[in-house]
C-alpha positions, 0 to 999 in steps of 0.5 A: 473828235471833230464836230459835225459842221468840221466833218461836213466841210472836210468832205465839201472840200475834199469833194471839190479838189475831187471835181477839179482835179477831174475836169484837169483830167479831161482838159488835159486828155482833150489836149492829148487827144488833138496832138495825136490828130496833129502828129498824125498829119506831121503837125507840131504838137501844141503847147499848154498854155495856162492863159490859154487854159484860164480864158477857155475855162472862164468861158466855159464856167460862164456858158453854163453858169448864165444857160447859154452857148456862144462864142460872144460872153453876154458881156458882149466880149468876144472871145479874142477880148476874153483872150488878151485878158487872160494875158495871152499877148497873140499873133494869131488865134481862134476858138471851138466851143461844144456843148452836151459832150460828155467824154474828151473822146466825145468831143474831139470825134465831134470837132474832127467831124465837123470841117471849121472845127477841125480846120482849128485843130490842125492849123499849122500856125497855132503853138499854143492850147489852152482847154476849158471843161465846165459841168453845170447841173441848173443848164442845158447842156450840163458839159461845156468846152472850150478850146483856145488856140494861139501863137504869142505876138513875136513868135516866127517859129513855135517853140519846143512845147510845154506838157501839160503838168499833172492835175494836181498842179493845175489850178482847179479854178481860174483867177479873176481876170482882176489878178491878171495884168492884161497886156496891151492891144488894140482891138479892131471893133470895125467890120470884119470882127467877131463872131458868126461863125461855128469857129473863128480865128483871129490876126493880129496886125502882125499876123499874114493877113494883118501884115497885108493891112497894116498900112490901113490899120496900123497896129489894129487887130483884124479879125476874120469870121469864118463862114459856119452858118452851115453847122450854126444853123443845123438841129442838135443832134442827139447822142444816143449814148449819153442822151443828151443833146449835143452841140458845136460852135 
């Protein structure tokens, strides 16, 4: 007969699988739900990435985790930092994060309804995705979203793309950033980085843009803030059926 403390931490520990195989669900449902707005539009479906995935998951983890919503950690890394260490070596890449959405249907009508985001979701350059969905109960927003976009440094054309595995062979938490080998990358701290809008998107030095600035900043990130003061500075709306504040970023 199992003693007491042994029951309670079977159940502890069957909980926790329970919760992380759920947030894989939503992550991977997300990722299903923007190929189908992508394929509408005779886009090429993304690809699951899984240092896409572990980045955009740290970031949402820590949005809820330290009470706050933004694309800059209050590290002060931003998010392409947060992106190369997870080991994703990127051409090009953005973001979009929410917040208080509480279904993948939620948050991706959000995203397709707002024109940054929805800029993110359907660029032609990206391959690769990588989703992040944290439940914090002690926050604001209680849900947090990340999405991650990118294409690997080298890649001319996207390769066929990776499915998303079941949610049984996703790792239901990241690894630290210690047990990833970061890849190398200079990063631009000069003008022009950084956050300031509610999506932004990054080149690399190799990217279309940073190819016309190569000869200025040699190998260099160059990284571009889309103007988003529009929706950054707008009063969160509150979504009747879950009635929970909800926001984008």
């Amino acid at each position: 007969m199992l003693c007491k403390p042994c029951t309670r931490l079977i159940v502890i520990s069957v909980l926790f699988l329970f919760v992380g195989m759920a947030q894989a669900d939503f992550e991977s449902e997300v990722i299903e739900l923007v190929n189908i707005e992508r394929e509408a539009r005779n886009l090429h479906p993304l690809s699951y990435n899984l240092e896409l995935t572990v980045a955009a998951r740290r970031h949402s983890q820590d949005m809820g985790d330290q009470n706050y919503f933004d694309h800059t950690s209050l590290d002060g890394r931003k998010f392409f930092e947060r992106i190369i260490d997870a080991g994703y070596d990127y051409r090009n890449c953005g973001e979009n994060i929410a917040a208080g959405y509480a279904t993948p249907a939620a948050v991706v009508d959000g995203w397709m309804n707002s024109d940054g985001h929805r800029a993110n979701i359907l660029d032609p350059d990206y391959c690769d995705i990588g989703v992040g969905y944290a439940v914090v109960n002690v926050s604001d927003f209680y849900h947090y979203w990340t999405q991650d976009f990118g294409r690997r440094a080298g890649v001319t054309q996207c390769p066929v793309p990776v499915a998303v595995p079941p949610a049984t062979e996703i790792p239901v938490t990241a690894p630290p950033a210690t047990e990833i080998p970061a890849t190398s990358g200079a990063i631009d701290t000069g003008s022009g980085g950084g956050g300031g809008g509610c999506f932004i998107g990054c080149l690399s030095a190799s990217g279309k843009i940073g190819a016309l600035l190569k000869n200025f900043f040699g190998l260099r990130t160059r990284c571009i803030a889309v103007d988003g003061a529009e929706d950054r500075d707008r009063p969160k709306e509150e979504d009747q059926r879950t009635h929970l504040n909800v926001e984008l970023y």
